[in-house]
C-alpha positions as a Markdown table, in Angstrom:
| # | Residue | x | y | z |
|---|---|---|---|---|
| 1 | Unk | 0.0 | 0.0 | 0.0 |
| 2 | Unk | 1.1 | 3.3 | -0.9 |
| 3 | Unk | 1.2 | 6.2 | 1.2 |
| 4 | Unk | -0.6 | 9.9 | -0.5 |
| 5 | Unk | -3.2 | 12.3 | 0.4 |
| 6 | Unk | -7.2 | 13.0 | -1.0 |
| 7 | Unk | -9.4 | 15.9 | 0.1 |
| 8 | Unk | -12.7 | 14.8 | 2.0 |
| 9 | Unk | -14.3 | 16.7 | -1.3 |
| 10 | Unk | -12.9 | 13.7 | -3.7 |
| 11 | Unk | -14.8 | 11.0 | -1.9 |
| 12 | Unk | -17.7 | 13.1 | -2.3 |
| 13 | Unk | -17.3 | 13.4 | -5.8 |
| 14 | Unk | -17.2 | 10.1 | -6.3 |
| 15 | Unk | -20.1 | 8.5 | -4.2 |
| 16 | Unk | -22.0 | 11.8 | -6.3 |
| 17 | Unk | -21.3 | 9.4 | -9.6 |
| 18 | Unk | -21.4 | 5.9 | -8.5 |
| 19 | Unk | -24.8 | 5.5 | -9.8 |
| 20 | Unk | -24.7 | 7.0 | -12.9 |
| 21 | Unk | -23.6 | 5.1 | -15.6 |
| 22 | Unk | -21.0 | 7.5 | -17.2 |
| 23 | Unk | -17.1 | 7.6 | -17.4 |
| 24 | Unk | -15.5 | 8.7 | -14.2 |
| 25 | Unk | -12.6 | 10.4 | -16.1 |
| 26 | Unk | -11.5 | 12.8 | -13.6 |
| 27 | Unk | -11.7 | 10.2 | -10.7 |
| 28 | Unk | -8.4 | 8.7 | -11.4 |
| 29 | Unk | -6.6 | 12.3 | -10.1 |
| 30 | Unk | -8.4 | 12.5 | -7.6 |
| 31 | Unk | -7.9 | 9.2 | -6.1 |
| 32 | Unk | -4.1 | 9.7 | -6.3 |
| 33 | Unk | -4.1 | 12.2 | -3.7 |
| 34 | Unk | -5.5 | 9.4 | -1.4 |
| 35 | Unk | -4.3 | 9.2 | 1.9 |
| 36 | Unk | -3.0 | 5.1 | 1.6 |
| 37 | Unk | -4.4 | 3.0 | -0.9 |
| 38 | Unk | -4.2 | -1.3 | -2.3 |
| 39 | Unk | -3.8 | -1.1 | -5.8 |
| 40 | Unk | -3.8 | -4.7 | -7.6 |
| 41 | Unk | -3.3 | -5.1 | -11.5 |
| 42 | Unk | -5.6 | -8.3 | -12.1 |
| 43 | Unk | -4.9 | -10.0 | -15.7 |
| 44 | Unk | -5.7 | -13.3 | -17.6 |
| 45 | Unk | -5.1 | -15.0 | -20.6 |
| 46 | Unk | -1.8 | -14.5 | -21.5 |
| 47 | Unk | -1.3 | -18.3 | -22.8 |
| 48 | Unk | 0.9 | -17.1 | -26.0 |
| 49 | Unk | 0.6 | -19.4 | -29.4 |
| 50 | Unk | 3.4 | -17.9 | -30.8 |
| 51 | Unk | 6.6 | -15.4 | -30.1 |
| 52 | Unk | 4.5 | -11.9 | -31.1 |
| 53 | Unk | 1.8 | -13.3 | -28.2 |
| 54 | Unk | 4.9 | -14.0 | -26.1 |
| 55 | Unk | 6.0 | -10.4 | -26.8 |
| 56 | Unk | 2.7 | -9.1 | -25.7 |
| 57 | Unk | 2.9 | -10.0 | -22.6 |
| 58 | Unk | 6.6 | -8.3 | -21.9 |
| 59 | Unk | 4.7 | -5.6 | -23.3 |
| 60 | Unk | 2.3 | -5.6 | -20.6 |
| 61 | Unk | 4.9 | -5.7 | -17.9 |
| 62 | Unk | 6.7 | -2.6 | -19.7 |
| 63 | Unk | 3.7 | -0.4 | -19.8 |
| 64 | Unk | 2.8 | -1.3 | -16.0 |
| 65 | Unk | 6.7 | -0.3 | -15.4 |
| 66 | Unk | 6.7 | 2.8 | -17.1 |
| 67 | Unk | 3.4 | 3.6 | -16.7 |
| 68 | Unk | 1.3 | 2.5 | -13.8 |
| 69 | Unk | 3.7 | 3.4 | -10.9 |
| 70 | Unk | 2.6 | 1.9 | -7.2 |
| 71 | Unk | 1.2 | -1.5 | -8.2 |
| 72 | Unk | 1.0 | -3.3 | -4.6 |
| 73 | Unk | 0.7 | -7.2 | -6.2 |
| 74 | Unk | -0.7 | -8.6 | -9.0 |
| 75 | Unk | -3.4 | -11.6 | -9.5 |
| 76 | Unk | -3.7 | -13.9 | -12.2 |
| 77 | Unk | -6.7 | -16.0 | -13.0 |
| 78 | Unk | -5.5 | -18.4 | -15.5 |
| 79 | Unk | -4.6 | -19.7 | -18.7 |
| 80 | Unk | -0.6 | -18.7 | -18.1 |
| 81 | Unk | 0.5 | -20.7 | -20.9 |
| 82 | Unk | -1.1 | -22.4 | -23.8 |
| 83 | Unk | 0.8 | -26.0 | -23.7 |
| 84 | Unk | 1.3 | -26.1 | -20.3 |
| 85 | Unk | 5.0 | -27.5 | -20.6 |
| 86 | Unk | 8.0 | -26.6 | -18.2 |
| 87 | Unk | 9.6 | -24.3 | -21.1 |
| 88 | Unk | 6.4 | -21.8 | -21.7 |
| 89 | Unk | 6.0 | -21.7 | -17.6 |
| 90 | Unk | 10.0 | -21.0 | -17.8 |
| 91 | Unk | 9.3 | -18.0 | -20.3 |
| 92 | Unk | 6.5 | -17.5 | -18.0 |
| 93 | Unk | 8.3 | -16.9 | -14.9 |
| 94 | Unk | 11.4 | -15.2 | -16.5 |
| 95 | Unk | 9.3 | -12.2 | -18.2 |
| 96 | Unk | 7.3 | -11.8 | -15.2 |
| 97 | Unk | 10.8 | -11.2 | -13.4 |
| 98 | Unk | 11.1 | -8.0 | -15.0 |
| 99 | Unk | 8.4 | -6.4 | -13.1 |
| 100 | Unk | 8.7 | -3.9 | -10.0 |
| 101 | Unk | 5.8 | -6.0 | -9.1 |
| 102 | Unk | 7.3 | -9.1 | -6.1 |
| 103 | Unk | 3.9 | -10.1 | -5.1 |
| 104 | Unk | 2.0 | -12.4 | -7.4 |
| 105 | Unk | -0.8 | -14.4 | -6.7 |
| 106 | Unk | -1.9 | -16.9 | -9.9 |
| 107 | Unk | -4.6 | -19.7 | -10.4 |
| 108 | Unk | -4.3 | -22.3 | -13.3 |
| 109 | Unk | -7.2 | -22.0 | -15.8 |
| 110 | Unk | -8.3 | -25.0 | -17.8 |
| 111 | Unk | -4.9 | -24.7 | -20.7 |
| 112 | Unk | -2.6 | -24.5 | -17.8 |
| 113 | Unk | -4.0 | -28.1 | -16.7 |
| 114 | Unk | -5.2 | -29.2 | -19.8 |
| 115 | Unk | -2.1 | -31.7 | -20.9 |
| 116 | Unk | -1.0 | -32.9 | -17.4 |
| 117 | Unk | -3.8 | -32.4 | -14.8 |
| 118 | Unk | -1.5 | -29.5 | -13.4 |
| 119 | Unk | 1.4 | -31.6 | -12.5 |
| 120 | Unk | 3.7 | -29.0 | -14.5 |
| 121 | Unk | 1.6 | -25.9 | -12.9 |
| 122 | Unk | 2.2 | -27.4 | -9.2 |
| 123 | Unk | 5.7 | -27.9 | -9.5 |
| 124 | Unk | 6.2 | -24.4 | -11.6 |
| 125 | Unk | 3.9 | -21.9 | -10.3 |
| 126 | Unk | 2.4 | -23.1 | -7.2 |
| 127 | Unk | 1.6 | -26.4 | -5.0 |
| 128 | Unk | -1.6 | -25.3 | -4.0 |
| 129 | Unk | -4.5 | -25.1 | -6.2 |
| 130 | Unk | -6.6 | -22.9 | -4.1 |
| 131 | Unk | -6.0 | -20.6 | -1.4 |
| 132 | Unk | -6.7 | -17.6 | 0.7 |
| 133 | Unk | -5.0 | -13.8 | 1.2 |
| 134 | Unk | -5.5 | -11.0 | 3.7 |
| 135 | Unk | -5.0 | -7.8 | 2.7 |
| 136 | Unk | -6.5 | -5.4 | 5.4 |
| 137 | Unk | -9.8 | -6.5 | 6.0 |
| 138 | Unk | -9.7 | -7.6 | 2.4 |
| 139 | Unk | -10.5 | -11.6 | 2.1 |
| 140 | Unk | -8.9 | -13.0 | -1.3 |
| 141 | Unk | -10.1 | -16.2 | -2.0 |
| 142 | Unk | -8.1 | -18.2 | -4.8 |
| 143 | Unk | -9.6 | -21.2 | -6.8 |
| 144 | Unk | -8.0 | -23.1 | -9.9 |
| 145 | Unk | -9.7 | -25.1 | -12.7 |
| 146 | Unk | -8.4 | -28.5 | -11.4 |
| 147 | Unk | -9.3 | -30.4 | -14.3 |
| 148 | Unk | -8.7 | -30.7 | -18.3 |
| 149 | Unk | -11.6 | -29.7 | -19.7 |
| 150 | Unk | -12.9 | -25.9 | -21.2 |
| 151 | Unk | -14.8 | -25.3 | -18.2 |
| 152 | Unk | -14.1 | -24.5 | -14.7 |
| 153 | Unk | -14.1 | -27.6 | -12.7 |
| 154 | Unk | -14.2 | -27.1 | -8.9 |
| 155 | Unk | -14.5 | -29.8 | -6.7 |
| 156 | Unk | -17.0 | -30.6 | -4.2 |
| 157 | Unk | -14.1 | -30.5 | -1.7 |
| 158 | Unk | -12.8 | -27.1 | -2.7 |
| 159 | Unk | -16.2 | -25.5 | -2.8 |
| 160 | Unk | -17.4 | -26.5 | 0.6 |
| 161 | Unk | -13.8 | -24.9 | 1.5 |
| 162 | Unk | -14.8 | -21.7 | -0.7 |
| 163 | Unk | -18.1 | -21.4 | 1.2 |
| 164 | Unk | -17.4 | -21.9 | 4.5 |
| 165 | Unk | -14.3 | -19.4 | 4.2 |
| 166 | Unk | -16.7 | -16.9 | 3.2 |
| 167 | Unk | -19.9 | -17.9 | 5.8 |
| 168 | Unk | -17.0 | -17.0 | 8.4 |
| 169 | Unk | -15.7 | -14.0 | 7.1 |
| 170 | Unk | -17.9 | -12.0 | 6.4 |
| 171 | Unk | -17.1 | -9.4 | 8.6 |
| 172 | Unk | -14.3 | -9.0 | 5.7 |
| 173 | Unk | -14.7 | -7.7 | 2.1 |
| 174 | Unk | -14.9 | -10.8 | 0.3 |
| 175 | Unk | -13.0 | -11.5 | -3.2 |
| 176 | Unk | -13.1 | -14.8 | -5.4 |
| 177 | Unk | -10.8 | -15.2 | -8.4 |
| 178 | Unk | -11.9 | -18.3 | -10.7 |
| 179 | Unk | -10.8 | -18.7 | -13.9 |
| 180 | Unk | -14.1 | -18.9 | -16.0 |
| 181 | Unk | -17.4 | -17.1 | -14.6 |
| 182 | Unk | -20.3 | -18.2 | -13.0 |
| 183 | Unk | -23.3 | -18.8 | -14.4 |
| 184 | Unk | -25.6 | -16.8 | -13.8 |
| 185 | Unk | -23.4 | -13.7 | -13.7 |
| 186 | Unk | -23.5 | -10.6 | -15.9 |
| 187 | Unk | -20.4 | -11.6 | -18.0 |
| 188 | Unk | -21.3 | -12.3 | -21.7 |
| 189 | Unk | -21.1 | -16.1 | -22.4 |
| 190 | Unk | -21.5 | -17.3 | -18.9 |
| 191 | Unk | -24.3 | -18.8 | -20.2 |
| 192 | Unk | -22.4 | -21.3 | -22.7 |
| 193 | Unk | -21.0 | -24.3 | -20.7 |
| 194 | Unk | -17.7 | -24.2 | -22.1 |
| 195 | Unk | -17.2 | -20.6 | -20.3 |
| 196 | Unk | -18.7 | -20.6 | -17.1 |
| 197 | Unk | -17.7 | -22.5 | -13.8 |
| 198 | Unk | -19.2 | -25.7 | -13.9 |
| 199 | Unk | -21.9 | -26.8 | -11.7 |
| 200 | Unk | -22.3 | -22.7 | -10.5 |
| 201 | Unk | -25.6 | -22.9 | -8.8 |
| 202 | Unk | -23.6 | -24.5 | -5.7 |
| 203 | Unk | -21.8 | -21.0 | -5.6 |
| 204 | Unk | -25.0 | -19.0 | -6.4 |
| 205 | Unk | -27.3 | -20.5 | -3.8 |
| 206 | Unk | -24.4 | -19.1 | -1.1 |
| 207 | Unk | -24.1 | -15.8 | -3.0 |
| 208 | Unk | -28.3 | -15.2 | -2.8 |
| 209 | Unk | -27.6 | -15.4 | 1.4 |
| 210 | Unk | -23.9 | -14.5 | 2.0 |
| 211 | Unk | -21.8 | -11.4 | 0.6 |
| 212 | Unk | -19.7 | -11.9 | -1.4 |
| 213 | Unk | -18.4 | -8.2 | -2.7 |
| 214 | Unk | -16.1 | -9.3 | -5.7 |
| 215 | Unk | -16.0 | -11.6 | -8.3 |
| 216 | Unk | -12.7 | -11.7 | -10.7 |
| 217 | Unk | -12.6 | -14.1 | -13.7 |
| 218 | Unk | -11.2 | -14.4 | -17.1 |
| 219 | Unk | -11.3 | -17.4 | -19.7 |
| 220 | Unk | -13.8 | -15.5 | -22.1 |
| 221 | Unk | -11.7 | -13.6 | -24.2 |
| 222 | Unk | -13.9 | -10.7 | -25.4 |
| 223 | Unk | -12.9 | -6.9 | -25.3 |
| 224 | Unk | -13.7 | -5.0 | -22.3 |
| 225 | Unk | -15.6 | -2.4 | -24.0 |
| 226 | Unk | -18.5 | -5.3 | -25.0 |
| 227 | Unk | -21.4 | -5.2 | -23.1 |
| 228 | Unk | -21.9 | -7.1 | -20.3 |
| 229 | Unk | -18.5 | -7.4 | -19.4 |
| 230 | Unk | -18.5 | -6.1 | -15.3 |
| 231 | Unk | -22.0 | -5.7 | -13.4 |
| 232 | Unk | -23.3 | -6.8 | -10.3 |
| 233 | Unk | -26.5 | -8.6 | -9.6 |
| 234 | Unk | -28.8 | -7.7 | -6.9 |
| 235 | Unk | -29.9 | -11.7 | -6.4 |
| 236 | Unk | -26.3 | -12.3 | -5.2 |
| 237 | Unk | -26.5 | -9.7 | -3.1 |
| 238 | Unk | -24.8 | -7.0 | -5.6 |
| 239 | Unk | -21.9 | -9.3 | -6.1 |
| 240 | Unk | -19.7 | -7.3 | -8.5 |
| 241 | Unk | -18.6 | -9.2 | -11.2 |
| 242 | Unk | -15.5 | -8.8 | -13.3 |
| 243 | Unk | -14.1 | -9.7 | -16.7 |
| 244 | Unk | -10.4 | -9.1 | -16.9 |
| 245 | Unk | -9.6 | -11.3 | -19.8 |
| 246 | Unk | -7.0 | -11.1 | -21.5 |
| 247 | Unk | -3.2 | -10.1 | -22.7 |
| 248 | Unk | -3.2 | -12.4 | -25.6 |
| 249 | Unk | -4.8 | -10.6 | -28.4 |
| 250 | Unk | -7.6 | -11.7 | -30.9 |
| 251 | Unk | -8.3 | -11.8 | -34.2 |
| 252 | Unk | -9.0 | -9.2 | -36.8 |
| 253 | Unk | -7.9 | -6.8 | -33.8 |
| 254 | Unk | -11.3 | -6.9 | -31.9 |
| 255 | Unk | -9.6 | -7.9 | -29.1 |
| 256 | Unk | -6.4 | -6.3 | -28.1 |
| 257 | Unk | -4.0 | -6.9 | -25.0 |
| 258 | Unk | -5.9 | -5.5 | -21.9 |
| 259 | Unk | -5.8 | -5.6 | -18.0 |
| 260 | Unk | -8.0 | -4.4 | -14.9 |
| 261 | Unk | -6.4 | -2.1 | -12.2 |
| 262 | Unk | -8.5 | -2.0 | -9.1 |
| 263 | Unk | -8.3 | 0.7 | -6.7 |
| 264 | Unk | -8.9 | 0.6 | -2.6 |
| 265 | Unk | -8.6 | 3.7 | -0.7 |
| 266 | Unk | -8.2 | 3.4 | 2.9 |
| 267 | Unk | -10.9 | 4.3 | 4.8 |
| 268 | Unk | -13.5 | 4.4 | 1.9 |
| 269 | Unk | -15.8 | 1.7 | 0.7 |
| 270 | Unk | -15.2 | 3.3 | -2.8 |
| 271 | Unk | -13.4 | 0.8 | -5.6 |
| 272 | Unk | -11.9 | 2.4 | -8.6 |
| 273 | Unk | -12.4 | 0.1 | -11.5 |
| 274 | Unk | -9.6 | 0.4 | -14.6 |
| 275 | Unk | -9.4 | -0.9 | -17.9 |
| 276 | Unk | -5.3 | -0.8 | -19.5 |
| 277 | Unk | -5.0 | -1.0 | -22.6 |
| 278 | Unk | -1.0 | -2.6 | -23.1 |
| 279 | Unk | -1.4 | -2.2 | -26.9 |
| 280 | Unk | -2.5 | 1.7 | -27.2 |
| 281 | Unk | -0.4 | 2.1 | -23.9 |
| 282 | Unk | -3.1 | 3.6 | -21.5 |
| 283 | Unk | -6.8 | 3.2 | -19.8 |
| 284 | Unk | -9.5 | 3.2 | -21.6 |
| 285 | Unk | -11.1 | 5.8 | -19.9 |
| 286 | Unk | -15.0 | 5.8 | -21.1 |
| 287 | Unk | -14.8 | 2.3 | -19.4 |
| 288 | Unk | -13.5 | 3.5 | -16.0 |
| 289 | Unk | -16.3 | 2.7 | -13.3 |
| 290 | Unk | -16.0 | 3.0 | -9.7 |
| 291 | Unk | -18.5 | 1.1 | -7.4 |
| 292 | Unk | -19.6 | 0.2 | -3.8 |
| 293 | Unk | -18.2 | -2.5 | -1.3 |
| 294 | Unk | -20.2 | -3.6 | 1.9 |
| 295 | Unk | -16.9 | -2.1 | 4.0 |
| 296 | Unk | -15.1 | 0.6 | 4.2 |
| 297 | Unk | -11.1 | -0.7 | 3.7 |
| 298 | Unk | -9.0 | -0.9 | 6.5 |
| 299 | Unk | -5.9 | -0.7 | 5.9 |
| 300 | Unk | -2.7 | -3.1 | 7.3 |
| 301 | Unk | -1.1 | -1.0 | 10.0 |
């Protein structure tokens, strides 16, 4: 967490816009004079095909270098490499050396599992497939495709750990990074079964009676400037759902190399919501958003 300075009047100026659905373009100055806030750059995707896709990815981490100064850690929710073998996590774990970022936090999505059941992931990345962080009051809760297929598949075992970590916490603000998103969510495609978390009404039917504030996921692969790409529903208790897919680019340059960078400000239960753009080399600013959590943030002493 970094330490800066905001007038009482910013805070005001953005609760003023929260429900209006509009660009918050002049937010992001404001914010910076914030007394202490947790800035995370979430990303996805980045499973390269080839060396230009490898390159996009060191692109990435030069723009966030140059760029997007105060980065506190960095989550990633899947899909790190496209073949899954020890030389692409190798390439994997080299490139993301030359980052200022020293805390990173990664899941495997389905291609990181796909040839091997994760044995490579495991021994590369990390042993455990699921896991929990505390930043603050902030609860990050971590959960890996653990099987080979194009959907998410979570285990019995490693939901009834999901839900009873968030049944007990929720004094916290509550955040769950999967790879693909729930059904039932806002995100566009959830619905197909190839791009949602399989069996999702398990995680649902806690979401309609327990907070949970924040939902991070990636595995779609569409723009962020489609629609239907971050919302929260009301059913889940406002749940805020998140696309941050992906830094591999797509075809006929509908889709290029993008990145969320969320915002927490110490003392406000205000979340600044970012879409980077590595290609053009800044935010896409008509798709800034800011939005509500069910605590203020309390920051580590």
């Amino acid at each position: 967490m970094r330490i800066k300075k905001i007038p009482f009047i910013s805070l005001i100026f953005c609760a003023f816009f929260l429900d209006k659905p509009v660009g918050l373009e002049s937010v992001e100055n404001k914010w910076n004079k914030s007394d202490t806030t947790l800035k995370i750059w979430t990303l996805s995707d980045i499973q390269p095909k080839n060396q230009q896709q490898k390159l996009e990815f060191r692109d990435a981490i030069e723009d966030i270098n140059k760029n997007v100064p105060d980065i506190d850690f960095a989550i990633v929710a899947g899909d790190i490499a496209n073949t899954a073998n020890e030389a692409d996590f190798d390439w994997y774990i080299s490139t993301k050396d030359l980052s200022y970022i020293k805390e990173w936090y990664e899941i495997a999505g389905n291609h990181d599992v796909k040839w091997d059941n994760g044995v490579i992931y495991k021994k590369k990345i990390n042993e455990q497939f699921n896991y929990s962080i505390t930043k603050g009051n902030i609860l990050f809760i971590f959960m890996s495709d653990e099987l080979t297929s194009s959907e998410t598949d979570i285990s019995d075992e490693t939901f009834n750990w999901w839900r009873d970590l968030v049944i007990n916490n929720q004094d916290k603000v509550i955040a769950t990074v999967t790879h693909a998103p729930l059904k039932g969510s806002v995100i566009l495609f959830s619905s197909f079964r190839r791009r949602q978390i399989k069996d999702s009404k398990r995680f649902t039917d806690v979401l309609e009676k327990y907070k949970v504030d924040i939902w991070i996921s990636g595995h779609v692969h569409i723009p962020q400037w489609f629609p239907n790409d971050v919302g929260n529903v009301e059913k889940y208790n406002g749940t805020m759902f998140i696309n941050i897919a992906g830094i591999r680019t797509e075809a006929l340059g509908l889709k290029q190399s993008e990145s969320r960078i969320l915002t927490f400000i110490c003392g406000s239960d205000i979340v600044l919501l970012q879409s980077r753009n590595h290609t053009e080399k800044g935010y896409s600013k008509d798709l800034d958003t800011a939005f509500r959590v069910s605590k203020e943030f309390k920051c580590e002493s």
